[in-house]
C-alpha positions in Angstrom: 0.0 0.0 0.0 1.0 3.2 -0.8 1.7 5.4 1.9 0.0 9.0 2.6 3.7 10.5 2.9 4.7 8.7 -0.4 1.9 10.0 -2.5 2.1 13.0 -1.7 5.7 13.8 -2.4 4.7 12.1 -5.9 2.0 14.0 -6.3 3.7 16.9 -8.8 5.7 14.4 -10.8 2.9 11.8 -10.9 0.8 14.7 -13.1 3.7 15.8 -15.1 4.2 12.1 -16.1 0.6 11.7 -16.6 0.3 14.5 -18.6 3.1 13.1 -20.8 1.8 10.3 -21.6 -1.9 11.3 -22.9 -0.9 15.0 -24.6 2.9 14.4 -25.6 2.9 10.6 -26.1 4.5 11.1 -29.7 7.8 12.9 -27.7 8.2 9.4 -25.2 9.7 6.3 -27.0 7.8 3.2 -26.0 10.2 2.4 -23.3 9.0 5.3 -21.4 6.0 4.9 -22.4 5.7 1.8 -20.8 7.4 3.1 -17.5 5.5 5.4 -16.9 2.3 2.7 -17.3 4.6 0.4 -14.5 5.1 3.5 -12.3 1.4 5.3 -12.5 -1.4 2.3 -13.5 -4.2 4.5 -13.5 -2.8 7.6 -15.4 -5.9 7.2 -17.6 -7.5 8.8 -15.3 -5.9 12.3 -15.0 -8.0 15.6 -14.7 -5.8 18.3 -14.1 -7.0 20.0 -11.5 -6.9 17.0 -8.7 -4.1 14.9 -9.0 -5.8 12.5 -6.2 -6.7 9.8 -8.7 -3.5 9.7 -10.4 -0.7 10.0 -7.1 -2.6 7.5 -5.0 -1.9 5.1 -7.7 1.7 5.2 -7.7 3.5 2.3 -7.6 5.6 3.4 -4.8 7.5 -0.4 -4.2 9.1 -0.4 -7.7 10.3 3.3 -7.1 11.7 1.9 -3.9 13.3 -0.8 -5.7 15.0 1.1 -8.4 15.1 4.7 -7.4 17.6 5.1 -10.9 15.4 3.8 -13.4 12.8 6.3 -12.0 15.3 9.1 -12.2 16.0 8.4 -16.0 12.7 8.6 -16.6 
């Protein structure tokens, strides 16, 4: 489970991924693409105003696993 500490420190770069993925997908190689689907499930859901359904959704075990691979992305 994802803690209330963890998602919120998320929270900011949560969106901006989100928003990456549905408005500039043609910028993100697949790779990415596909990270940021590991890292954030539920990124189809994204309203910009209220990050809520996006940060709580954050897969905060594999950022705890690999911190790096999070960092290139």
């Amino acid at each position: 489970m994802v803690s209330d500490d963890m998602c919120e420190m998320m929270s900011v770069l949560s969106s901006q991924l989100t928003r990456a993925i549905l408005i500039d997908k043609e910028l993100l190689t697949e790779e990415e693409k596909s990270m940021i689907v590991e890292y954030i499930p539920q990124y189809s859901n994204y309203k910009p105003r209220i990050t809520d359904d996006v940060k709580n959704t954050f897969n905060s075990e594999l950022f705890k696993e690999d911190l790096a691979k999070f960092i290139v992305l």
